[in-house]
ROGUGU-830943 format. One record per atom (N, C-alpha, C): y negated, x negated, z negated. Coordinates in Angstrom, 3 decimals, m for minus. Layout:
<sites>
SITE    north     east       up
SITE        Y        X        Z
...
</sites>
This chain:
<sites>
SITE    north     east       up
SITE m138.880  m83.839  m92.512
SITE m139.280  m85.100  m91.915
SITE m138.057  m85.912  m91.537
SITE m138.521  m86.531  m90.771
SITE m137.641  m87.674  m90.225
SITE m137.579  m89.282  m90.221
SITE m136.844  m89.884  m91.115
SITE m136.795  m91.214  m91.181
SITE m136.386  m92.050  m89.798
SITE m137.069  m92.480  m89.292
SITE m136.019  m93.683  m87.668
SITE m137.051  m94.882  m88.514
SITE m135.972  m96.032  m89.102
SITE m136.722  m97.225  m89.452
SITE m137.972  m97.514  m90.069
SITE m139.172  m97.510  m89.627
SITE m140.352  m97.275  m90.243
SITE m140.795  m96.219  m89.734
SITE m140.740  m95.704  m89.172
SITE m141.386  m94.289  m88.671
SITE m140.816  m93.013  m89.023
SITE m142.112  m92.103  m89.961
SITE m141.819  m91.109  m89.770
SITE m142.166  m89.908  m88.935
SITE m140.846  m88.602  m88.699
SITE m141.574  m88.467  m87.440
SITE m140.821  m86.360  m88.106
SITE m142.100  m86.018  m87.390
SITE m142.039  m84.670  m87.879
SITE m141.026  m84.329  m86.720
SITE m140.250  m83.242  m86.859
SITE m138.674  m82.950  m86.142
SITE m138.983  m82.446  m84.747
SITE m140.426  m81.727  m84.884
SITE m140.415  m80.936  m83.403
SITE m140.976  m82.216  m82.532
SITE m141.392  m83.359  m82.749
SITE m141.336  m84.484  m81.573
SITE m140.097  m84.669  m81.327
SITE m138.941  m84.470  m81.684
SITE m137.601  m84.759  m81.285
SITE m136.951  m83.278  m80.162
SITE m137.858  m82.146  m81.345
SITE m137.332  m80.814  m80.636
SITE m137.616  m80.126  m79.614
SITE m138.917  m80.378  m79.182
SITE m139.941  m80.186  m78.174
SITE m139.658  m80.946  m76.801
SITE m139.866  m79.181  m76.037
SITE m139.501  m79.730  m74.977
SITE m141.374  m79.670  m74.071
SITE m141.579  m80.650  m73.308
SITE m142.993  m80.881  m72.689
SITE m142.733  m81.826  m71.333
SITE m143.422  m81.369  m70.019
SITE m143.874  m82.291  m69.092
SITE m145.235  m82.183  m68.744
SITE m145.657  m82.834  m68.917
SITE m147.045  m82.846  m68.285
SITE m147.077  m82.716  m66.742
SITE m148.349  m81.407  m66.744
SITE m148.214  m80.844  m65.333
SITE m149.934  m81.062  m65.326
SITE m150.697  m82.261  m65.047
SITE m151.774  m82.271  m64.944
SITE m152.467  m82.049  m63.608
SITE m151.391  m81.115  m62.495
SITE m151.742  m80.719  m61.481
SITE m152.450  m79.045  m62.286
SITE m151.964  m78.571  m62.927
SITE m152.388  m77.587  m63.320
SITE m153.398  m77.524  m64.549
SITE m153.030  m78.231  m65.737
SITE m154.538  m78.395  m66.433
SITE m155.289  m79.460  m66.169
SITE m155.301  m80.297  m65.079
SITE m156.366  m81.041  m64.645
SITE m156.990  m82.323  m65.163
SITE m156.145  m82.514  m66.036
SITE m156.546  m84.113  m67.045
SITE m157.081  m83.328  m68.044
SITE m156.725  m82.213  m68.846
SITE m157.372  m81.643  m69.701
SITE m157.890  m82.735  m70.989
SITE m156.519  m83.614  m71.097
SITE m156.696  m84.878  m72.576
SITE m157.715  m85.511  m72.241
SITE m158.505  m85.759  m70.993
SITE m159.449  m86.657  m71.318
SITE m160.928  m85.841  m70.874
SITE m160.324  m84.653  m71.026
SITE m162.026  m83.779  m71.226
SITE m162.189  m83.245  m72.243
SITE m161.353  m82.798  m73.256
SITE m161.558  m81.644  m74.271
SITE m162.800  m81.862  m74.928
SITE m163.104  m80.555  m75.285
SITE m164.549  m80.446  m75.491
SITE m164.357  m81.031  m77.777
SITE m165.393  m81.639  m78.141
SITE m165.093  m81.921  m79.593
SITE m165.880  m83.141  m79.700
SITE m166.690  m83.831  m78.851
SITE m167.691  m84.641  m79.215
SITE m166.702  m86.489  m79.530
SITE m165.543  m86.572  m80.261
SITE m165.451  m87.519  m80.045
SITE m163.794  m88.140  m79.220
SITE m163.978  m89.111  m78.434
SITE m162.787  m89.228  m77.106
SITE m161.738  m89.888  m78.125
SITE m160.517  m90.772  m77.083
SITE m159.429  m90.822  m77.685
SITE m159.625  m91.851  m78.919
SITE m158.670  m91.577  m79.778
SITE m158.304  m92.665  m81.171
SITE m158.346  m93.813  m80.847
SITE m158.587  m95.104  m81.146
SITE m158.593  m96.776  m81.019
SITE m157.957  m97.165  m81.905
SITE m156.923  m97.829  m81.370
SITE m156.598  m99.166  m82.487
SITE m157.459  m99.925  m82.770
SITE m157.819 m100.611  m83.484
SITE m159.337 m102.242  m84.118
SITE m158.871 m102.606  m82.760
SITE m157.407 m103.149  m82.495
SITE m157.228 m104.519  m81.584
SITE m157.536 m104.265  m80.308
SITE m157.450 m102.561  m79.908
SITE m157.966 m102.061  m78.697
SITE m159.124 m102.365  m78.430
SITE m160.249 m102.149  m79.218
SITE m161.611 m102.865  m78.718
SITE m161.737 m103.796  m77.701
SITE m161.124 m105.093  m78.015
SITE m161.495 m106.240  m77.219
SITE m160.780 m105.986  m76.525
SITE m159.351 m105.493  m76.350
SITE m158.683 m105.249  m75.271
SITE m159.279 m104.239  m73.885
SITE m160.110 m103.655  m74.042
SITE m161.423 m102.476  m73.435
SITE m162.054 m103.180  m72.986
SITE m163.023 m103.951  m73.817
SITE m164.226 m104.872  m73.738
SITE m163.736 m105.993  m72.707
SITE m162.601 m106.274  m72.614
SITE m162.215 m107.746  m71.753
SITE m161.589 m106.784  m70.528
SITE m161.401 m105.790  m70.272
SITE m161.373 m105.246  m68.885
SITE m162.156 m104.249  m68.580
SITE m163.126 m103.985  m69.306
SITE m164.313 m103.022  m68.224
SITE m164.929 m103.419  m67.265
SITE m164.725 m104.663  m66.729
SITE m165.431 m105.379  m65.696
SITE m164.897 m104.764  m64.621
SITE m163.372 m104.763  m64.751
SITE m161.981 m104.563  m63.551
SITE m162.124 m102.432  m63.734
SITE m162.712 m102.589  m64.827
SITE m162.213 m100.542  m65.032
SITE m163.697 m100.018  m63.890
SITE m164.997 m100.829  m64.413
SITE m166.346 m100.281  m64.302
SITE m166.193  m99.783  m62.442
SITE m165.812 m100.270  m61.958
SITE m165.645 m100.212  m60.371
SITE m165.105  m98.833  m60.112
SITE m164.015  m98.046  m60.941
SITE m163.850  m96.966  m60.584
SITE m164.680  m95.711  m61.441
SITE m165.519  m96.431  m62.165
SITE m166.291  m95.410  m62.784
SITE m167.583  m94.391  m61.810
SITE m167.839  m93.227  m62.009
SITE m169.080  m92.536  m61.251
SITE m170.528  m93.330  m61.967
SITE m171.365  m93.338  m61.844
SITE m172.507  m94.157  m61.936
SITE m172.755  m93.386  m63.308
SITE m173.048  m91.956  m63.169
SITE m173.148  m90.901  m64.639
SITE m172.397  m92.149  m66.103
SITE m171.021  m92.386  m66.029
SITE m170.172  m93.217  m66.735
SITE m170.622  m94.555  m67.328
SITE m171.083  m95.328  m66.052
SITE m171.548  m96.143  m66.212
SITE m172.949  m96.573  m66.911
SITE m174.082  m95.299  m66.565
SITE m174.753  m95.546  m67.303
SITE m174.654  m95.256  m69.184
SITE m173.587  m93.873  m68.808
SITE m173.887  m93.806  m70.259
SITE m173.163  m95.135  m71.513
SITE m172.436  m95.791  m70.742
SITE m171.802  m97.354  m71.556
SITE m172.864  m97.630  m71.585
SITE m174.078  m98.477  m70.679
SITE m174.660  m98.993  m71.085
SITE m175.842  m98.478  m71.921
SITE m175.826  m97.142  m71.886
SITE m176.632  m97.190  m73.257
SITE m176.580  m96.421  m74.437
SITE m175.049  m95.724  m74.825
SITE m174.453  m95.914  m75.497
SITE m172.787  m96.940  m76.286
SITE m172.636  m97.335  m75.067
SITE m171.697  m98.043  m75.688
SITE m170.117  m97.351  m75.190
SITE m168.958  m97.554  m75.149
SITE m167.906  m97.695  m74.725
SITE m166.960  m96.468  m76.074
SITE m167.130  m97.266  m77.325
SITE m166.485  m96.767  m78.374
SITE m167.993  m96.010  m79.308
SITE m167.056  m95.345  m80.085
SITE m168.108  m94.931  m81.561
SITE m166.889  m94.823  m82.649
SITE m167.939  m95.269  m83.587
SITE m166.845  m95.411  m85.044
SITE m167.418  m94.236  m85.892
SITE m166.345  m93.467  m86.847
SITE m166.531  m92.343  m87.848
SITE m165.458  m92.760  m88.729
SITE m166.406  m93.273  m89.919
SITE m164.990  m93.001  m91.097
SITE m164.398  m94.512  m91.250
SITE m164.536  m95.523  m90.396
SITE m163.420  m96.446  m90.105
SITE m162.947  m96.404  m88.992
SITE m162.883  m95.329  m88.258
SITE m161.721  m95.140  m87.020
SITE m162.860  m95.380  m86.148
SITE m162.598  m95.573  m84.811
SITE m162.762  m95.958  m83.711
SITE m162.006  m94.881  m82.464
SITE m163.248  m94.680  m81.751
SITE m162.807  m93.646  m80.841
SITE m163.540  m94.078  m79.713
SITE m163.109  m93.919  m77.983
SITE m163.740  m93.507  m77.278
SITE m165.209  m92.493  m77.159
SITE m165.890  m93.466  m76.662
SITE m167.357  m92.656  m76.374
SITE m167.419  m91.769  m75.475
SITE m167.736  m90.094  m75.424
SITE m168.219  m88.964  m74.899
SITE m169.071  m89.172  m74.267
SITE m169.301  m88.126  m73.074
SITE m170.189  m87.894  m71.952
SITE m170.433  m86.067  m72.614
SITE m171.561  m86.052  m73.209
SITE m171.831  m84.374  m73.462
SITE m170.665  m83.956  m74.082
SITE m170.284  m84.500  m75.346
SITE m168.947  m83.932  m76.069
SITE m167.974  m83.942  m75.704
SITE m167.656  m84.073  m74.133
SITE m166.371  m83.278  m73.401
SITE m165.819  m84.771  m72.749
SITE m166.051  m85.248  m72.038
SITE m165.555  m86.332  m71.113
SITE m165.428  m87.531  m71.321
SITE m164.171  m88.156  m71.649
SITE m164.319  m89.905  m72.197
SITE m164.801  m90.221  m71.529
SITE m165.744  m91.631  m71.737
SITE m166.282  m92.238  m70.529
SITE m165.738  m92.806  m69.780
SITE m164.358  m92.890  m69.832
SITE m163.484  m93.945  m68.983
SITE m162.846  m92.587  m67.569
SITE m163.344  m91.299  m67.772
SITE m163.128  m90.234  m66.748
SITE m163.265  m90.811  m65.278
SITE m162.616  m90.371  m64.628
SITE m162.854  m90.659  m63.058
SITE m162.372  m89.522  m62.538
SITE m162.845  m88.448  m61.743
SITE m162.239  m87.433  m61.071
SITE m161.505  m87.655  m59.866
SITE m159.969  m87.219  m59.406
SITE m159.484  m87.187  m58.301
SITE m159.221  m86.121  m57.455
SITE m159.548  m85.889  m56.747
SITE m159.635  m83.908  m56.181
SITE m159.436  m83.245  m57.835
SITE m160.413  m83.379  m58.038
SITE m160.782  m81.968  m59.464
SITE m159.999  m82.362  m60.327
SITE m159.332  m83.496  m60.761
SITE m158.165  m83.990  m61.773
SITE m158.905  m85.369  m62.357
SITE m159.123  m85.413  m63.598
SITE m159.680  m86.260  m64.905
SITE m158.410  m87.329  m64.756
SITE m158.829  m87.900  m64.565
SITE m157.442  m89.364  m64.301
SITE m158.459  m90.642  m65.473
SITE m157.748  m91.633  m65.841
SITE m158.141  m92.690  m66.865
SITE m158.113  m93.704  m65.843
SITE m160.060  m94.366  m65.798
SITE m160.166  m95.464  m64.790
SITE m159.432  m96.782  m65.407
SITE m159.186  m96.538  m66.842
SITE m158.760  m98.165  m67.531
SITE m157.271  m97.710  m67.057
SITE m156.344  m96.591  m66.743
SITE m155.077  m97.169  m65.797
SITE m155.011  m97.401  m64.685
SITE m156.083  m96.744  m63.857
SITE m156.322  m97.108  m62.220
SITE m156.199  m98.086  m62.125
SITE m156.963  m99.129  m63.009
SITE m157.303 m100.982  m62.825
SITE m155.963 m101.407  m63.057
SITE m155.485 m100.899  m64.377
SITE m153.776 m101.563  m64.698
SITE m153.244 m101.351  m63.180
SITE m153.040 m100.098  m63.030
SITE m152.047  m99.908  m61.793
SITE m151.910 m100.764  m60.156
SITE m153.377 m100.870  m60.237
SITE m153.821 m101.637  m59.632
SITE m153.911 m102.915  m59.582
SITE m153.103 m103.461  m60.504
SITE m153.014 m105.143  m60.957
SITE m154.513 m105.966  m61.154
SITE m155.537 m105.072  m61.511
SITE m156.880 m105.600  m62.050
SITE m157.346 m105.994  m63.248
SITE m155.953 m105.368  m63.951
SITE m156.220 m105.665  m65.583
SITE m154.784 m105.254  m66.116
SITE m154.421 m106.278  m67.677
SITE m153.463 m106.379  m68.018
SITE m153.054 m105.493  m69.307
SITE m154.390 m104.559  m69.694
SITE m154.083 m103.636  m70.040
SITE m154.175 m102.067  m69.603
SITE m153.069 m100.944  m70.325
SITE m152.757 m100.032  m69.677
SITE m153.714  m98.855  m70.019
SITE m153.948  m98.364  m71.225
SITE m155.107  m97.740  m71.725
SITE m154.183  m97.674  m73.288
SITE m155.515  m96.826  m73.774
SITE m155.261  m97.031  m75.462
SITE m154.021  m96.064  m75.664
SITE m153.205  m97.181  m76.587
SITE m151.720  m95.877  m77.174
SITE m151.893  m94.250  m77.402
SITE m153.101  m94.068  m77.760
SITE m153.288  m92.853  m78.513
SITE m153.221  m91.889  m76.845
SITE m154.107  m92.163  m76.013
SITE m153.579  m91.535  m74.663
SITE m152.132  m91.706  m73.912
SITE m151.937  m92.874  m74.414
SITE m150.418  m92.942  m73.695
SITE m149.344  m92.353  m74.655
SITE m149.294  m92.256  m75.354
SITE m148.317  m90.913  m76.267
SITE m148.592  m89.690  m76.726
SITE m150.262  m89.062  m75.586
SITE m150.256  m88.030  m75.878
SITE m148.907  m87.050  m75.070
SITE m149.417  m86.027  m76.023
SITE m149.514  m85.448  m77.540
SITE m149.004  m85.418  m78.366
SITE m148.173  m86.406  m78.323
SITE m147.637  m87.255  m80.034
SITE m149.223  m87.791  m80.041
SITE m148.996  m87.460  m81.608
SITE m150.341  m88.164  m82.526
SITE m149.981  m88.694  m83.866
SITE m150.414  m89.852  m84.223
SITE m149.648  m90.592  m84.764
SITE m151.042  m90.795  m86.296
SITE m150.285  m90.396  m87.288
SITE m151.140  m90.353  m88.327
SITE m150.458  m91.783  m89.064
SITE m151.540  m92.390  m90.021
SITE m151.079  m93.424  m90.987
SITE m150.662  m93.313  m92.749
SITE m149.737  m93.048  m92.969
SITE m149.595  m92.405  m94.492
SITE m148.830  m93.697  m94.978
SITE m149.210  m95.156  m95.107
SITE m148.740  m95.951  m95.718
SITE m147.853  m96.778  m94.495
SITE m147.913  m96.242  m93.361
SITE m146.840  m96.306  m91.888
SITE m147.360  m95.183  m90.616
SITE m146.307  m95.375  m90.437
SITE m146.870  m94.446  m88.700
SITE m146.110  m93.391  m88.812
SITE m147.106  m92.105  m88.887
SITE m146.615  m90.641  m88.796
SITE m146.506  m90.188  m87.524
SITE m145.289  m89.702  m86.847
SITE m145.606  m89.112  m85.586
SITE m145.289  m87.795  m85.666
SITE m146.386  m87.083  m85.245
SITE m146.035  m85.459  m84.853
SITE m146.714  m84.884  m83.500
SITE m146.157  m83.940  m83.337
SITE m146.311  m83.139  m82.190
SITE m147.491  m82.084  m82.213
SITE m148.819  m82.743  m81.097
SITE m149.937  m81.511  m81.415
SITE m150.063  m80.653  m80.608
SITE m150.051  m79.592  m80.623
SITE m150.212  m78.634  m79.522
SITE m151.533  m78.063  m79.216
SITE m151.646  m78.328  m78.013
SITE m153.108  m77.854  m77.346
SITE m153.071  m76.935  m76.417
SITE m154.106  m76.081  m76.835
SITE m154.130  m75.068  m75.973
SITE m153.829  m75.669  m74.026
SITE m155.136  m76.643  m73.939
SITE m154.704  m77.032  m72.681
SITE m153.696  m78.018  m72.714
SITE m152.962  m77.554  m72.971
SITE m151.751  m78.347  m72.542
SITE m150.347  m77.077  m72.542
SITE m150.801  m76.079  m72.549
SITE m149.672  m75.040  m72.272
SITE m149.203  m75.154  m70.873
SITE m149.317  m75.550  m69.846
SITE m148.566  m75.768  m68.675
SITE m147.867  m76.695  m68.542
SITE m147.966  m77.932  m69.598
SITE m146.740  m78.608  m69.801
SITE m145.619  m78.554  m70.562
SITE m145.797  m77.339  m71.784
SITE m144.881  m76.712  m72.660
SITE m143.993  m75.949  m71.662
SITE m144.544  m75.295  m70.884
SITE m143.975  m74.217  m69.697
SITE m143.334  m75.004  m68.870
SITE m143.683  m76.115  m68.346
SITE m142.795  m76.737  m67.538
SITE m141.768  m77.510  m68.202
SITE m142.083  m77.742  m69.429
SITE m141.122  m78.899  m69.756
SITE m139.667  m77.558  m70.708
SITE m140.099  m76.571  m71.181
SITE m139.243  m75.504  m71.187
SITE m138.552  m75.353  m69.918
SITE m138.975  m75.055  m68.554
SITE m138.359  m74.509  m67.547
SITE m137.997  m75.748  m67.460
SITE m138.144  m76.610  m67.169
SITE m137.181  m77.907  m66.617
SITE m136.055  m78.847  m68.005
SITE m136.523  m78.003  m68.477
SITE m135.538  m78.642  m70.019
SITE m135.852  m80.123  m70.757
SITE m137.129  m80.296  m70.535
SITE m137.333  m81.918  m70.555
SITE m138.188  m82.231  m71.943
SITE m136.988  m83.013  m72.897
SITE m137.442  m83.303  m73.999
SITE m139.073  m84.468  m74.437
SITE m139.885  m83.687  m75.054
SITE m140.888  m84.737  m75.001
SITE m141.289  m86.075  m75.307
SITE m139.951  m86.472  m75.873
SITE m139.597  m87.466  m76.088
SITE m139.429  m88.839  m74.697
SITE m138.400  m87.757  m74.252
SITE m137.921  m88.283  m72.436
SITE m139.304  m88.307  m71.534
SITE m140.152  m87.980  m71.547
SITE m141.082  m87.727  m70.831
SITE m142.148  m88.782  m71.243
SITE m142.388  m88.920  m72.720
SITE m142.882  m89.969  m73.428
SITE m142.535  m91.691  m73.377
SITE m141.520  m91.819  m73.032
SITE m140.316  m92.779  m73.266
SITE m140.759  m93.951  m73.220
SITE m141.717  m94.185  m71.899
SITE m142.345  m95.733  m71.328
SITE m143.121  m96.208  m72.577
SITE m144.223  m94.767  m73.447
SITE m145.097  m95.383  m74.315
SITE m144.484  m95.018  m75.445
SITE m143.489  m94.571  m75.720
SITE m143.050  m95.000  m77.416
SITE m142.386  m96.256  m77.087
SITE m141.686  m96.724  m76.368
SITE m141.137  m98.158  m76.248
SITE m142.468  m98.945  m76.223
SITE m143.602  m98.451  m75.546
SITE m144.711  m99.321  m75.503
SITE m145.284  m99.690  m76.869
SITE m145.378  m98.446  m77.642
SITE m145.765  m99.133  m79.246
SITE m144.933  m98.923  m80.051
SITE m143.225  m98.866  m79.874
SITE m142.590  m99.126  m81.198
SITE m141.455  m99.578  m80.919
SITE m140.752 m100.015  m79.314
SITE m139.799 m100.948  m78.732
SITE m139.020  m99.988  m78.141
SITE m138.044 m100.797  m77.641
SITE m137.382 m100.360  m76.966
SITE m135.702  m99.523  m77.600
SITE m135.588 m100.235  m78.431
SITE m134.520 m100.129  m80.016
SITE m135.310  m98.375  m80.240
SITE m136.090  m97.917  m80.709
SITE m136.895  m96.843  m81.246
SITE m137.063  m96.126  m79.976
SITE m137.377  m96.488  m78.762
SITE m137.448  m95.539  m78.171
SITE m136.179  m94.616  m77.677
SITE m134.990  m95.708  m77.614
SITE m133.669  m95.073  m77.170
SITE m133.212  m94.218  m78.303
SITE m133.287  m94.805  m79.613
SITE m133.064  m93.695  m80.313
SITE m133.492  m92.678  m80.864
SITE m135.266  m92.205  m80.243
SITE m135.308  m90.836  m80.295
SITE m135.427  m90.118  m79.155
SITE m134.836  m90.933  m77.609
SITE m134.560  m89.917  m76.379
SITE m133.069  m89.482  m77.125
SITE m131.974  m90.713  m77.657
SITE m130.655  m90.618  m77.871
SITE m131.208  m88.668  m78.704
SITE m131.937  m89.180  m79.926
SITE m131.484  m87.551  m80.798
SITE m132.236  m86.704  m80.189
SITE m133.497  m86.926  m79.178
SITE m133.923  m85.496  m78.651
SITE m132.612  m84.946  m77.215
SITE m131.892  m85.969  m76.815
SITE m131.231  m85.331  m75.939
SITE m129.568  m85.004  m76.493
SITE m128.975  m84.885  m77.412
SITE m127.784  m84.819  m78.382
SITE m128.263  m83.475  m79.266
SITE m129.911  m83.322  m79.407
SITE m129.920  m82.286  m80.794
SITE m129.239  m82.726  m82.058
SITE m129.318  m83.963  m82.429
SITE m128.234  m83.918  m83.482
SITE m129.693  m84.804  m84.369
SITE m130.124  m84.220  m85.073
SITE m131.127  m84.352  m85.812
SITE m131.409  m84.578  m87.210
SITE m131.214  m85.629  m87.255
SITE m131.374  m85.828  m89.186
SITE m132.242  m86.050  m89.808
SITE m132.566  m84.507  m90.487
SITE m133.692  m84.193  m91.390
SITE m133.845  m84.369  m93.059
SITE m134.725  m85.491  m93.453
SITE m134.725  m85.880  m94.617
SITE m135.913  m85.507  m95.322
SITE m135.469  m84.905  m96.206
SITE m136.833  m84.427  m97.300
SITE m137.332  m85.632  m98.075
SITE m138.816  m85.239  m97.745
SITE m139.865  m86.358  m98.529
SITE m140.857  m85.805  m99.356
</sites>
C-alpha cells in the first residue's frame, strides 16, 4: 500500500497504464450488466436532484419514464447508487452513434448545470473504498480491455489520464503528486 497524505492507494493505480478508448467499448461503464448503476456520495443526491431538470432534456423518453416511476437513485446497505434500466443501463444513459455517453455531463458541458456527474464515474476505474479514509485501487473490467491496450500502446499512466478528477475530489496538491510518481516510477510502498 501506499500512503499520499490521507489516501491510501493500492500501487497498481500509480502503475497502470489505461486510456479510455470508448470508441471501441462503447460507454461500457455506464451499461454493465449487475442491476445496480454508479456509487453516490449522500451529498451527490441533491446535487442530481437540483439538475435533472437541465439533464432530463437529453434523456430518451424509455429514461425518463423509468425516473419517474422508479426514481433516479436506489439505496443498499447505506450506499446509494444510480438507478438501472433492466440491470444494465444507468438511467442517466443517452446513446451517441451506438456510444453510452452520461446526459448529467452533456448538461455540464453544455453550461446547463453546475454539476459534472458523480466522482465515482469520473475516476472510473479507480474505485475508491472507505476503510476509516479513502482507499483507492485499480478495478479491472473486462470491458474495459481496450483501454488497458491503448493506454499500454500509448504509454499513458492511469493516473495522467485520470488527472482532471482526482484533482476534482482530492486537489490539485494530490493530484500532481500521483501523475509526479506514476510518471518517475519511483514508488513508495508502505506496509500496513
Amino acid at each position: 500500500m501506499i500512503s499520499l497524505e490521507h489516501l491510501l492507494l493500492d500501487p497498481e493505480v500509480l502503475q497502470a497504464k489505461f486510456a479510455c478508448d470508448v470508441v471501441t467499448c462503447k460507454g461500457a461503464c455506464c451499461t454493465m450488466p449487475g442491476g445496480a448503476g454508479a456509487p453516490l456520495e449522500v451529498g451527490e443526491l441533491a446535487e442530481i436532484e437540483n439538475c435533472y431538470e437541465a439533464v432530463k432534456e437529453y434523456l430518451p423518453a424509455k429514461s425518463r419514464a423509468h425516473i419517474e416511476k422508479h426514481g433516479m437513485f436506489e439505496s443498499n446497505g447505506g450506499k446509494y447508487f444510480t438507478n438501472c434500466i433492466d440491470g444494465n443501463d444507468c438511467v442517466f444513459v443517452v446513446y451517441e452513434k451506438g456510444v453510452a455517453a452520461c446526459s448529467i455531463e452533456k448538461a455540464w458541458h453544455d453550461g446547463k448545470s453546475d454539476f459534472r456527474k458523480p466522482i465515482s464515474c469520473h475516476l472510473f476505474p479507480i474505485r475508491v473504498a472507505h476503510f476509516g479514509g479513502p482507499y483507492l485501487h485499480y478495478q479491472q473490467f473486462d470491458e474495459c480491455a481496450p483501454g488497458r491496450e491503448l493506454g499500454k500502446l500509448a504509454g499513458v499512466p492511469l493516473v495522467v489520464g485520470l488527472r482532471d478528477a482526482i484533482e476534482r475530489a482530492y486537489g490539485t496538491e494530490i493530484a500532481d503528486q500521483m501523475v509526479q510518481a506514476a510518471s518517475t516510477e519511483k514508488i513508495k510502498v508502505e506496509g500496513i
